[in-house]
OpenMM code with the backbone's topology and positions (N, CA, C; nanometers):
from openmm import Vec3, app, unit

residues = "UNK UNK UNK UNK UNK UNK UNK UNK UNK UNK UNK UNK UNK UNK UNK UNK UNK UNK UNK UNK UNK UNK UNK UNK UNK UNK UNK UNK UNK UNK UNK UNK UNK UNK UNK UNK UNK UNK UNK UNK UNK UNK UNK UNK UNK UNK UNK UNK UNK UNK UNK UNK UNK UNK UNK UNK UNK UNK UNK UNK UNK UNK UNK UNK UNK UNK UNK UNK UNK UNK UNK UNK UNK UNK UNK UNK UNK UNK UNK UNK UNK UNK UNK UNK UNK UNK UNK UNK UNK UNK UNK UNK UNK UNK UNK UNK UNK UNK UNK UNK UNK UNK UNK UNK UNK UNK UNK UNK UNK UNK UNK UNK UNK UNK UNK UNK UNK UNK UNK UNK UNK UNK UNK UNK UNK UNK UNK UNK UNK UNK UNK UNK UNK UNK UNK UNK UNK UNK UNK".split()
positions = [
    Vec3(1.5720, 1.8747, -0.1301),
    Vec3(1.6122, 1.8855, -0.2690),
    Vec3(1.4937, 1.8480, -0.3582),
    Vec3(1.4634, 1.9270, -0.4259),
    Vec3(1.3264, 1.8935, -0.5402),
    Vec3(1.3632, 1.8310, -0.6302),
    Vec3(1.3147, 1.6981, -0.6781),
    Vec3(1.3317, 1.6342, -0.8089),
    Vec3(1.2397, 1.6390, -0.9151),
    Vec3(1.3360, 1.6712, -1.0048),
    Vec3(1.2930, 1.7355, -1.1276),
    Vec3(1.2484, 1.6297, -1.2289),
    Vec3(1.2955, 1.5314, -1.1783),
    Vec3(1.2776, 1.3709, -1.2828),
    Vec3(1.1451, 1.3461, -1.3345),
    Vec3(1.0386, 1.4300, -1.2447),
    Vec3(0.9017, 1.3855, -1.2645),
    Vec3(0.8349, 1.3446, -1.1410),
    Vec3(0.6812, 1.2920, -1.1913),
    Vec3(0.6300, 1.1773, -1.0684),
    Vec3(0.7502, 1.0121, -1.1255),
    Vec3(0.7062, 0.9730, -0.9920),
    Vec3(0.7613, 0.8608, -0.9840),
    Vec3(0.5996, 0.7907, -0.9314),
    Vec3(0.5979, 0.6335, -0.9937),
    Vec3(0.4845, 0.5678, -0.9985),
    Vec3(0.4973, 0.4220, -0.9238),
    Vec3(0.4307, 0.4214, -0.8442),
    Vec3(0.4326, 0.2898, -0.6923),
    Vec3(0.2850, 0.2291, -0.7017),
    Vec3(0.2583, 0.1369, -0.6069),
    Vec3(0.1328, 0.0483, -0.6193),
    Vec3(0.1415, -0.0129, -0.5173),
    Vec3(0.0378, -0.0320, -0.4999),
    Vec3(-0.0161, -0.0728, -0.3621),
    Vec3(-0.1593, -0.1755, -0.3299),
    Vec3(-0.1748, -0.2621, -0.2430),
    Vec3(-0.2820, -0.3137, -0.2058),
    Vec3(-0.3363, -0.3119, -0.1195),
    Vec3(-0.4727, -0.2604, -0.0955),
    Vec3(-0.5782, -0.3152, 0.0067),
    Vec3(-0.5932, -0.4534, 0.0583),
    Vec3(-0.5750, -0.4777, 0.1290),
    Vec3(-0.5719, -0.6724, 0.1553),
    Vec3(-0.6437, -0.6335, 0.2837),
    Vec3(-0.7751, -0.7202, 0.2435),
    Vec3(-0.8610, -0.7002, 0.3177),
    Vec3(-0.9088, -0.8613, 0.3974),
    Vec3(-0.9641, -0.9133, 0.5156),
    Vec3(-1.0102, -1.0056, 0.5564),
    Vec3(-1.1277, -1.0229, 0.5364),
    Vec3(-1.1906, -1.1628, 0.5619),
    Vec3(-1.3869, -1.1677, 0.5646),
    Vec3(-1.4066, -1.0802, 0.7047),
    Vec3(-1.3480, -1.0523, 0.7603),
    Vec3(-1.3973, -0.9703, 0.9021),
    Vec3(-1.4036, -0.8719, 0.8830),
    Vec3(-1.3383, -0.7881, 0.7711),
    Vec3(-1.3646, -0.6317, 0.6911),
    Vec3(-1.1844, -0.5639, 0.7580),
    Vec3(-1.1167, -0.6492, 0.7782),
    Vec3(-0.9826, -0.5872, 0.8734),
    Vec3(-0.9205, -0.6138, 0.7343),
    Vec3(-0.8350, -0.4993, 0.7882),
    Vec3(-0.7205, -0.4842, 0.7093),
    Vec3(-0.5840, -0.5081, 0.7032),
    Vec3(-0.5310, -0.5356, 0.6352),
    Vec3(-0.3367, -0.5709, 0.6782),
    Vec3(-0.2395, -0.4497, 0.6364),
    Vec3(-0.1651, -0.4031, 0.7212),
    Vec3(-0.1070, -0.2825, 0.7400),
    Vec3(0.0377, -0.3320, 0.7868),
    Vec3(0.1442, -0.2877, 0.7448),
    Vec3(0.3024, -0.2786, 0.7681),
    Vec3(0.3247, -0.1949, 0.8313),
    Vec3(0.4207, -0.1661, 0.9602),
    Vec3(0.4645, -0.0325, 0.9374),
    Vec3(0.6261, -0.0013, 0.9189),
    Vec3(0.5904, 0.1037, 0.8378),
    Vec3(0.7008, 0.0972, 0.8004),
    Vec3(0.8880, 0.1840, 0.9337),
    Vec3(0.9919, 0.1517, 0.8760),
    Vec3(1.1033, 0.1878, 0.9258),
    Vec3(1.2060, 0.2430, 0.8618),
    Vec3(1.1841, 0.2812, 0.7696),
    Vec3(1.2525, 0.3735, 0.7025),
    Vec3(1.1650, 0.4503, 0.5757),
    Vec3(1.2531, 0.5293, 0.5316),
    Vec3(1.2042, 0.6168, 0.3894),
    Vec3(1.1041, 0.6946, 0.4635),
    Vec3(1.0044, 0.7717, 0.3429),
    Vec3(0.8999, 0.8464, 0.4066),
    Vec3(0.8121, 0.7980, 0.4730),
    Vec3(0.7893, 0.8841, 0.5555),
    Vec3(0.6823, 0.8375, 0.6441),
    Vec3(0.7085, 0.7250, 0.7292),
    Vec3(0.8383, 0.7059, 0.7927),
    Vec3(0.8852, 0.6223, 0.8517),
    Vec3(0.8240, 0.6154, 0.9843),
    Vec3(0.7790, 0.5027, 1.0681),
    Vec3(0.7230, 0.5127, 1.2037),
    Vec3(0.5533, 0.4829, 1.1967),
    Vec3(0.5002, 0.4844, 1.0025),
    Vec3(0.3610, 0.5185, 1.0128),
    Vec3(0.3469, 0.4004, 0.9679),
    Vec3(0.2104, 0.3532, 0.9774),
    Vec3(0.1488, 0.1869, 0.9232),
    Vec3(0.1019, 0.2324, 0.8156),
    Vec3(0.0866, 0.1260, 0.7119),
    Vec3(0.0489, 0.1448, 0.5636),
    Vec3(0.0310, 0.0168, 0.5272),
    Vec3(-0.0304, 0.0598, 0.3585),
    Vec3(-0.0272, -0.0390, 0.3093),
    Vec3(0.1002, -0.1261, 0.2275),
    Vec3(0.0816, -0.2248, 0.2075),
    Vec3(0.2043, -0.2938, 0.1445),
    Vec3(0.2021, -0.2690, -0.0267),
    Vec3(0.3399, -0.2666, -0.0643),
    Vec3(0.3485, -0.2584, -0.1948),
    Vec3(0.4831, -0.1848, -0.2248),
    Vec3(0.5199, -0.0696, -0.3316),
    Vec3(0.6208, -0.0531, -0.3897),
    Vec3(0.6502, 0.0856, -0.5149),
    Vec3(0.7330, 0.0179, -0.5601),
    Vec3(0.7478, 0.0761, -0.6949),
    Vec3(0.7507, 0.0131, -0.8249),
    Vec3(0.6970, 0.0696, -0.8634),
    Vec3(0.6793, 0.0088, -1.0587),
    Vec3(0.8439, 0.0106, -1.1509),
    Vec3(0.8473, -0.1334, -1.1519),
    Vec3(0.9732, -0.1137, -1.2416),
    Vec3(0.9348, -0.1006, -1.3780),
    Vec3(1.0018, -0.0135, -1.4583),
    Vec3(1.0289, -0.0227, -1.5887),
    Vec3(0.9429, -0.0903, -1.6598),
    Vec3(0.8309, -0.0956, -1.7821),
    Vec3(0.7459, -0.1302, -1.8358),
    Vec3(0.7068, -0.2762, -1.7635),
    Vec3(0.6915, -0.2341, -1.6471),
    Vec3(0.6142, -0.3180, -1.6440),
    Vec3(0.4541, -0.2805, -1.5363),
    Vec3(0.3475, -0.3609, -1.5708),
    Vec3(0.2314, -0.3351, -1.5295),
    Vec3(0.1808, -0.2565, -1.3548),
    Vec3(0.1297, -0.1582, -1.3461),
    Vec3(0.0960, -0.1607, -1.2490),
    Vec3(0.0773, -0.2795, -1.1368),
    Vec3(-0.0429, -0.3600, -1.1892),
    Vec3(-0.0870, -0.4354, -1.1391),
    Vec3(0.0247, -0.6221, -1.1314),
    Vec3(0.1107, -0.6278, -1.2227),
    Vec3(0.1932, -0.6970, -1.1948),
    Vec3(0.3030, -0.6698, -1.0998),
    Vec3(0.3619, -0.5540, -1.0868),
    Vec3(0.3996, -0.4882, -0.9858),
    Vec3(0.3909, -0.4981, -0.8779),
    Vec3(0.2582, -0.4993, -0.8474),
    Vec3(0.1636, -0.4782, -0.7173),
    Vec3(0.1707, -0.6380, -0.6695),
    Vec3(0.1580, -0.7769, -0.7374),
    Vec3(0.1234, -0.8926, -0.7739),
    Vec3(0.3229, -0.8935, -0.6781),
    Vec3(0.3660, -0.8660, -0.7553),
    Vec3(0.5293, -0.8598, -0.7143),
    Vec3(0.5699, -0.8319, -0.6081),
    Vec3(0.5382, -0.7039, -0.5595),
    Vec3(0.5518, -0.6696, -0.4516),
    Vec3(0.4866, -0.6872, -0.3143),
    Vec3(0.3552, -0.7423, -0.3477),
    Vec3(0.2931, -0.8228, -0.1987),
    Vec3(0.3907, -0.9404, -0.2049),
    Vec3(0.4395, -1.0488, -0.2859),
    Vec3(0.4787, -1.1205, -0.2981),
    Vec3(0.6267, -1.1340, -0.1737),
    Vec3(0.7020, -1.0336, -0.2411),
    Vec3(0.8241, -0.9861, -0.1854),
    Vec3(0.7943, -0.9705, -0.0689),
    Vec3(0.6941, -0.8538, -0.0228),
    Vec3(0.7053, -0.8614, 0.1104),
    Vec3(0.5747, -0.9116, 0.2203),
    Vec3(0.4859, -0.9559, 0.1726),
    Vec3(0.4149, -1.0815, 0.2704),
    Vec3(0.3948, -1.2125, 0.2485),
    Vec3(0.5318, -1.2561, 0.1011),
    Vec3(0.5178, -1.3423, 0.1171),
    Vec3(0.3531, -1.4804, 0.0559),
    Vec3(0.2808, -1.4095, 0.0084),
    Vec3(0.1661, -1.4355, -0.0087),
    Vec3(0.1332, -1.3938, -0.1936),
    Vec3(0.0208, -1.4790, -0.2507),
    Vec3(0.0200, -1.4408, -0.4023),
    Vec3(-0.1401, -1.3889, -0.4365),
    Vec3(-0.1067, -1.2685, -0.4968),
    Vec3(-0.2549, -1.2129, -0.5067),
    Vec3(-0.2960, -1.1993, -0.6709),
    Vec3(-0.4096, -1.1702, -0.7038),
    Vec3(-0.4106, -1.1063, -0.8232),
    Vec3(-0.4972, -0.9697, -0.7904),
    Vec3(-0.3980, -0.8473, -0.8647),
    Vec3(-0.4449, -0.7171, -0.8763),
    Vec3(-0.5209, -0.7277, -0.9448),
    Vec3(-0.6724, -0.6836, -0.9594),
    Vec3(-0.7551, -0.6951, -1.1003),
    Vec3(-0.8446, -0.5831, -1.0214),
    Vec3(-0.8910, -0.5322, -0.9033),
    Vec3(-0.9829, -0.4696, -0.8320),
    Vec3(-0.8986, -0.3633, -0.8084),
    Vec3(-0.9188, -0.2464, -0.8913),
    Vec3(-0.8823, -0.0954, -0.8572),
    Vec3(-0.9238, -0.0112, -0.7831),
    Vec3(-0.9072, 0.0142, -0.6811),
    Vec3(-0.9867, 0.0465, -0.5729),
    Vec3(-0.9614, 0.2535, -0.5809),
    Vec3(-0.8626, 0.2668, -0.5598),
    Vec3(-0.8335, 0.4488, -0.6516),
    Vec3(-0.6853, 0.4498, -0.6851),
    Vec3(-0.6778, 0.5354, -0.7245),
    Vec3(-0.5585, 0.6130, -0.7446),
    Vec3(-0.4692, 0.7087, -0.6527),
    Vec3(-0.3686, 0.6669, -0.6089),
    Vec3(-0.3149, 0.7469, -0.4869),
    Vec3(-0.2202, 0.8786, -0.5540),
    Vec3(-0.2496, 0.9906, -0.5182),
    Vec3(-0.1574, 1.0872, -0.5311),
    Vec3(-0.0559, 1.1693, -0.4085),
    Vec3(0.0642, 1.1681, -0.4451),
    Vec3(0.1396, 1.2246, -0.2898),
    Vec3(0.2256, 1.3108, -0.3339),
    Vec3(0.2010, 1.4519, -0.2964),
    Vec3(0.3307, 1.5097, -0.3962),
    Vec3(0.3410, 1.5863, -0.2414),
    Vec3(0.4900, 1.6186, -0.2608),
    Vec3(0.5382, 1.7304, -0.1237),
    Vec3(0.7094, 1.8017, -0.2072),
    Vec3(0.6148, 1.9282, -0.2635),
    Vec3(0.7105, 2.0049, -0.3156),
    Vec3(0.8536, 2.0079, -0.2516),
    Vec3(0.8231, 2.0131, -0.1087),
    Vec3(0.9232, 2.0703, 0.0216),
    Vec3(1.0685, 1.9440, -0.0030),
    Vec3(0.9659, 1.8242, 0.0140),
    Vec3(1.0866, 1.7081, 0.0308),
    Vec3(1.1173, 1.6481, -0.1224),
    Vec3(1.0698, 1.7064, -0.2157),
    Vec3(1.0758, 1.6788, -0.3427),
    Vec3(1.0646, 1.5582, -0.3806),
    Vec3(0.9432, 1.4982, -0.3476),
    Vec3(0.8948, 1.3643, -0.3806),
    Vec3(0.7234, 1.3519, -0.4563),
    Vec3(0.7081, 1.3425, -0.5289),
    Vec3(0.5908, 1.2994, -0.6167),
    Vec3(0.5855, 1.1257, -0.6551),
    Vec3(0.4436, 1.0774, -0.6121),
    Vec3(0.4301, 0.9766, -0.6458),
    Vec3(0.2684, 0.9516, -0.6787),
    Vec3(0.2227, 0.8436, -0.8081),
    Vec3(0.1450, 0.8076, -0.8373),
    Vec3(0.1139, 0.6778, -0.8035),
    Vec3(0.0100, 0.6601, -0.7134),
    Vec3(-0.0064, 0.5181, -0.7157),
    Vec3(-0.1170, 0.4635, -0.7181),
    Vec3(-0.1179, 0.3728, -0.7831),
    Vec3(-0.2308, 0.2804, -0.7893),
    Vec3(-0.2697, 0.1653, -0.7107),
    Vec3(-0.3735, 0.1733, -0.5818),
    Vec3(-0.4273, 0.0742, -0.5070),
    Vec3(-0.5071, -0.0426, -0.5686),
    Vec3(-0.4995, -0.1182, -0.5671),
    Vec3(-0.5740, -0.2387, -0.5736),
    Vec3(-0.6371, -0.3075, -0.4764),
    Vec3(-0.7885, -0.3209, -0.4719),
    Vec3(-0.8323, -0.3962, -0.3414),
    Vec3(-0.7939, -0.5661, -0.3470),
    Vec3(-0.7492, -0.6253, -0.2328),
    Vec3(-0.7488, -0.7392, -0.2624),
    Vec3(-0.8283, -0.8367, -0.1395),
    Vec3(-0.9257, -0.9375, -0.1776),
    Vec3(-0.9992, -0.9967, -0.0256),
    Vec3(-0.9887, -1.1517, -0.0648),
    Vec3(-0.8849, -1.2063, -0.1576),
    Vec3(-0.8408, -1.3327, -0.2019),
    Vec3(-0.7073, -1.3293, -0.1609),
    Vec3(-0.6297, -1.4370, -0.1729),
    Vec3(-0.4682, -1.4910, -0.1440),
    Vec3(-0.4643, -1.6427, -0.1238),
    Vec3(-0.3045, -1.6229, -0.1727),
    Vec3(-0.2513, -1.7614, -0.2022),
    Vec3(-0.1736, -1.7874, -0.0710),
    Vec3(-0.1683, -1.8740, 0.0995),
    Vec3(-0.0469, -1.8032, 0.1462),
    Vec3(-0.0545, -1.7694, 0.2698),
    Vec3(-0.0098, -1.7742, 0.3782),
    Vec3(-0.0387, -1.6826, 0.4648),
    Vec3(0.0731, -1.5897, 0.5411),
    Vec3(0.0202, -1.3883, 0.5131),
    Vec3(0.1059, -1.3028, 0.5174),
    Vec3(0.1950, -1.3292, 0.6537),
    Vec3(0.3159, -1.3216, 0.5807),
    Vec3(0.4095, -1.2857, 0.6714),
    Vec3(0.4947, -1.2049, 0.6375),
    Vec3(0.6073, -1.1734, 0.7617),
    Vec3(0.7265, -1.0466, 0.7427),
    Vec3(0.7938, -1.0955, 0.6290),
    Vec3(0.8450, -1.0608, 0.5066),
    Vec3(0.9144, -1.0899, 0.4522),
    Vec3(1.0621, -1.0056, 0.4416),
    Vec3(1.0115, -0.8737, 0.4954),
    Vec3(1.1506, -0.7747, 0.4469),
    Vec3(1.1755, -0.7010, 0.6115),
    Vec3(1.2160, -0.7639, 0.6614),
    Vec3(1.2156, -0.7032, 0.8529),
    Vec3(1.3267, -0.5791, 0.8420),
    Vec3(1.3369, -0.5445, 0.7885),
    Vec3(1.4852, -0.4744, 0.7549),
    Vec3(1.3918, -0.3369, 0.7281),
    Vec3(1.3096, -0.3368, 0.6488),
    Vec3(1.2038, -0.2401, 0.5780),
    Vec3(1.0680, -0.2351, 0.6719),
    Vec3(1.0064, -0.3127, 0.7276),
    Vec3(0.9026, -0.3207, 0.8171),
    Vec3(0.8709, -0.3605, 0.9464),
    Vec3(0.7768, -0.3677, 1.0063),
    Vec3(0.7387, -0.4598, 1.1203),
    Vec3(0.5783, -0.4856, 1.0775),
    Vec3(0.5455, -0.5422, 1.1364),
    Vec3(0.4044, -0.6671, 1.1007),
    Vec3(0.3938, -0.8116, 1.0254),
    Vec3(0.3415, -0.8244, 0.9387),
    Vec3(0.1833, -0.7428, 0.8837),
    Vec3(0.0832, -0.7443, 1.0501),
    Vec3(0.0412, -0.6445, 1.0568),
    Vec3(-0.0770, -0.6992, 1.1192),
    Vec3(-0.2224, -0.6443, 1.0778),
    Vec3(-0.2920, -0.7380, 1.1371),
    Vec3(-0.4627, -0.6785, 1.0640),
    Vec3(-0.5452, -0.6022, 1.1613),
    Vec3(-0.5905, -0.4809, 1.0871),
    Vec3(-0.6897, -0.3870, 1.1945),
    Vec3(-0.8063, -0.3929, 1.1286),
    Vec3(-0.9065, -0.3761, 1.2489),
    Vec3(-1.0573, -0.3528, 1.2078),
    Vec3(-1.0651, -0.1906, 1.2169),
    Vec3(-1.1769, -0.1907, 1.1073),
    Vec3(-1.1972, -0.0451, 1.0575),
    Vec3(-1.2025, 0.0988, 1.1736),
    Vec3(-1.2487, 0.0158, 1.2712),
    Vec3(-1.2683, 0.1315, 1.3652),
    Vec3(-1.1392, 0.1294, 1.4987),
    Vec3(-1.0137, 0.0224, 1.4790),
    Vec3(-0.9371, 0.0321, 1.5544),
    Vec3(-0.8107, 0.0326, 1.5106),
    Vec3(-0.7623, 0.1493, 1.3944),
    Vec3(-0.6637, 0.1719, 1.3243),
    Vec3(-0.5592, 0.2761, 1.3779),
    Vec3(-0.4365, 0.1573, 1.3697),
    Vec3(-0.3576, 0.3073, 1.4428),
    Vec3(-0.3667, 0.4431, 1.4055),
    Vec3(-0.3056, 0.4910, 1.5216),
    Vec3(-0.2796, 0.7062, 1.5149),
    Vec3(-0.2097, 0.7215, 1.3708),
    Vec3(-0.0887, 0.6346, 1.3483),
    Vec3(-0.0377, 0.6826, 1.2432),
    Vec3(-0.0226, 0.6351, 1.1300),
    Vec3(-0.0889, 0.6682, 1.0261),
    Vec3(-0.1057, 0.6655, 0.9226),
    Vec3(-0.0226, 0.6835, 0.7416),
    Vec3(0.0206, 0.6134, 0.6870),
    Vec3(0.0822, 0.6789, 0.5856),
    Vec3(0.0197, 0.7338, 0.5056),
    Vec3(0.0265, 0.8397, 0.4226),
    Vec3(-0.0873, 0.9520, 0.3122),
    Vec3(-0.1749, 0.8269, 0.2390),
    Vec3(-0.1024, 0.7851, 0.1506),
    Vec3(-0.1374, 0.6855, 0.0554),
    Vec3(-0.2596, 0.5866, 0.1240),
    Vec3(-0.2413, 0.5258, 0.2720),
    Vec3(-0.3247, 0.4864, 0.3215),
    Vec3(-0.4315, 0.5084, 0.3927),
    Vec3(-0.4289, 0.6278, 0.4057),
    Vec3(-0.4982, 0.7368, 0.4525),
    Vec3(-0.6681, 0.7626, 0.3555),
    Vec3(-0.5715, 0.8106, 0.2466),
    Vec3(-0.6076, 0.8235, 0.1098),
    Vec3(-0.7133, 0.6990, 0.0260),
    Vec3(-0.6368, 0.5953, 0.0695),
    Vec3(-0.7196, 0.4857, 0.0342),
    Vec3(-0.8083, 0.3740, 0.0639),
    Vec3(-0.8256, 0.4630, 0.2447),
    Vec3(-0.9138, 0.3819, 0.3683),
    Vec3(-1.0568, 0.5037, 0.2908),
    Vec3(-1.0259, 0.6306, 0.2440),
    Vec3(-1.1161, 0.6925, 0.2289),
    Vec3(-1.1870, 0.6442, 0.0740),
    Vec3(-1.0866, 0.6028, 0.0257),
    Vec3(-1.2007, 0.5179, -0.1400),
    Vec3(-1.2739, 0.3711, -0.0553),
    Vec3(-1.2063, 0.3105, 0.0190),
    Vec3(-1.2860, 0.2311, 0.1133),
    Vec3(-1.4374, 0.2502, 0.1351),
    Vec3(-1.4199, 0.3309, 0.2206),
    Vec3(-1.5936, 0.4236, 0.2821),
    Vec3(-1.6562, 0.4833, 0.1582),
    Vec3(-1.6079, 0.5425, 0.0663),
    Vec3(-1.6733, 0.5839, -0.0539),
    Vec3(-1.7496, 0.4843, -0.0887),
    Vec3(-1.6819, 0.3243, -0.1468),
    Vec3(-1.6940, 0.2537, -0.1907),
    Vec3(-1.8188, 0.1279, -0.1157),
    Vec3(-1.8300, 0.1663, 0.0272),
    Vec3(-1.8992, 0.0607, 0.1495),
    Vec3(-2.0119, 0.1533, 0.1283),
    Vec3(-2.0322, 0.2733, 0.1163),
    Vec3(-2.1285, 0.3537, 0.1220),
    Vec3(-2.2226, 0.3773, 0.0073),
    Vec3(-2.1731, 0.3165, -0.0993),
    Vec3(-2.2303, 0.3170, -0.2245),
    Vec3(-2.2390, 0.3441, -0.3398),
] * unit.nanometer
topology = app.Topology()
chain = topology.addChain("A")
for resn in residues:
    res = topology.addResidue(resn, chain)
    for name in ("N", "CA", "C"):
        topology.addAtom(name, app.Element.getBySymbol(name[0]), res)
């Protein structure tokens, strides 16, 4: 069924270690169910991307960040399943906390991968934003 409502707008973080690894969920339901990603959400109602993002690591690892490092902009549209989404990544390599499951119902992990030993499956968005990564390491 195609929705006509528009994009719909989510956020997300890079949470990165001093070892250059990354923290990845994977997820168990909704799209892309079965694939590891990054953590994060949806934007409620006027409120900030980046508070959002601040919100939603919160919710689900449990841990307190500040979004301030924009790392890109995620785009995911799939005419077919009628889902459009805008999102905005934030890198994060600070925290308050240490990540844990907060929503087991919605995920399994967190766990942390190094760059070159990332699972097969992937969600778009994270996909998408391992590649502003390398953009970004490269110069």
């Amino acid at each position: 069924m195609l929705d006509t409502t528009g994009p719909r707008v989510g956020c997300g973080a890079a949470i990165m270690d001093r070892d250059g690894r990354i923290l990845l969920l994977r997820r168990l339901r909704g799209l892309e169910a079965g694939c590891w990603g990054l953590p994060g959400g949806k934007v409620d109602p006027y409120e900030t991307t980046a508070h959002a993002t601040e919100r939603e690591i919160a919710e689900e690892l449990g841990i307190t960040i500040q979004a301030r490092d924009l790392l890109c902009l995620v785009e995911e549209m799939d005419a077919i399943g009628g889902h459009h989404w805008v999102s905005p990544v934030y890198l994060v390599k600070s925290w308050l906390g240490t990540p844990r499951l907060m929503e087991p119902d919605k995920h399994e992990g967190p766990q942390w991968f190094a760059p070159g030993s990332l699972p097969d499956r992937l969600t778009t968005p994270t996909c998408q934003a391992l590649t502003a990564l390398q953009r970004r390491a490269a110069g």
